[in-house]
C-alpha positions as CSV (number, residue, x, y, z in Angstrom):
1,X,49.1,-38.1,31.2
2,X,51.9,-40.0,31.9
3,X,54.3,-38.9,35.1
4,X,57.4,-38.1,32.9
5,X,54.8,-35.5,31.1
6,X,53.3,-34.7,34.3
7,X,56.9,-33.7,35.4
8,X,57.9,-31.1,32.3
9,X,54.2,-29.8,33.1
10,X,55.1,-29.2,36.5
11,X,59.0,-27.5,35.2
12,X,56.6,-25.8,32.4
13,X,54.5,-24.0,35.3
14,X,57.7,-23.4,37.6
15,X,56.1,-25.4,40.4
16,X,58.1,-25.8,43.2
17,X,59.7,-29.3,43.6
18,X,57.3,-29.8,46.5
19,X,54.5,-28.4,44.9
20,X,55.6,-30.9,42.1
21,X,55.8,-34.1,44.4
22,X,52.3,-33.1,46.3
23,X,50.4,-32.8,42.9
24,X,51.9,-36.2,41.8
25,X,51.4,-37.6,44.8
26,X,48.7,-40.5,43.1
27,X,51.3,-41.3,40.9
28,X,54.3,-41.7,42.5
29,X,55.8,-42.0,46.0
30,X,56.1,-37.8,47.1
31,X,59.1,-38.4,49.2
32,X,60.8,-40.2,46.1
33,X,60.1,-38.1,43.5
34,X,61.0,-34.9,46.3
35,X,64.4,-36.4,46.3
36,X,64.6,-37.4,42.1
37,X,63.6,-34.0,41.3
38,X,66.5,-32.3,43.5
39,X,69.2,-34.7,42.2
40,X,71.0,-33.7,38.8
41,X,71.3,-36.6,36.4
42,X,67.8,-37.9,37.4
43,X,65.4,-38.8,34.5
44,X,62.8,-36.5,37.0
45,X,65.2,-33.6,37.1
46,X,66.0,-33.7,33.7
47,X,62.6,-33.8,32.7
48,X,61.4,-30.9,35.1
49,X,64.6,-28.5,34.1
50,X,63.6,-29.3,30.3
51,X,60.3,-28.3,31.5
52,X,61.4,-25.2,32.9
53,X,63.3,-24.0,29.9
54,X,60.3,-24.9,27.6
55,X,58.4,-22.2,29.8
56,X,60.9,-20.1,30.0
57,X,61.0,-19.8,25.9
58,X,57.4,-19.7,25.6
59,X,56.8,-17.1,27.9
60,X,59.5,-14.9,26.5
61,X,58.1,-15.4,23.3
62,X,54.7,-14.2,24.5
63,X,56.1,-10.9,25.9
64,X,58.4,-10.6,23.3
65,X,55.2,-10.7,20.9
66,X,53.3,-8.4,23.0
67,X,56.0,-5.5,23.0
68,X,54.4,-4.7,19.6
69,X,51.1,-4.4,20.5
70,X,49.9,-0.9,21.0
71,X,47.1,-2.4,22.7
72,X,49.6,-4.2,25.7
73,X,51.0,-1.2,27.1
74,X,52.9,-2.7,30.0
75,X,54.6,-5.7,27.9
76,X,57.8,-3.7,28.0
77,X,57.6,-3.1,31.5
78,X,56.7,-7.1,32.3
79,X,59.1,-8.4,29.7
80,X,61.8,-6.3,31.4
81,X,61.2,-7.3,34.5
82,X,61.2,-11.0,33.0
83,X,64.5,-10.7,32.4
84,X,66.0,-9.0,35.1
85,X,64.5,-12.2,37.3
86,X,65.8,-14.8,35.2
87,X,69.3,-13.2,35.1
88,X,69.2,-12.9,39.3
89,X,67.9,-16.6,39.2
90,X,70.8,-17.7,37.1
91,X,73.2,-15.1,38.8
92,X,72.0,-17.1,42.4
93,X,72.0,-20.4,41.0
94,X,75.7,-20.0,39.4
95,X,77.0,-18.4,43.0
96,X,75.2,-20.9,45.2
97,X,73.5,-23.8,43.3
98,X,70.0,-21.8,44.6
C-alpha cells in the first residue's frame, strides 16, 4: 500500500494524527508526517481529511441501513448518537479549529 493510501486509511479509521504518524512510522519520517498531517494545504492532510469524510459517509450509510432492520434494535439509538458527535466535532472545530 502505498503511504498516500495508507494516509486516507488512517483518515478512514479516524486515527489520531499521532496514531497515524506511529503506524507509518516504516514509511515515512513520524515527526514529518506529524507535522504534514496537521498543516492544511498539505497533500497528507488533504489526503487524511478525504479519508475522514469517506468514513464518515460509509458509516452513516451503515447505520442509516441498519435503522430498518428489525433485527438492529439500537441502530436508531447509535445513529443518533452519530450525529449528535459529528455536529459537536464540527460545532468545536468551527469555534476553535479543534
Amino acid at each position: 500500500m502505498l503511504l498516500k493510501d495508507a494516509v486516507f486509511r488512517c483518515g478512514e479509521l479516524q486515527l489520531s494524527y499521532e496514531d497515524t504518524a506511529r503506524l507509518l512510522s516504516d514509511r515515512a519520517d513520524p515527526k514529518q508526517l506529524l507535522a504534514e498531517l496537521s498543516t492544511p494545504g498539505t497533500d497528507a492532510c488533504n489526503r487524511y481529511r478525504e479519508g475522514v469524510a469517506e468514513g464518515n459517509l460509509k458509516l452513516n450509510i451503515n447505520l442509516e441501513y441498519n435503522v430498518a432492520d428489525p433485527k438492529a434494535k439500537d441502530a436508531y439509538k447509535h445513529l443518533s448518537a452519530e450525529r449528535r458527535r459529528q455536529a459537536i466535532n464540527k460545532k468545536l472545530e468551527d469555534l476553535f479549529g479543534v
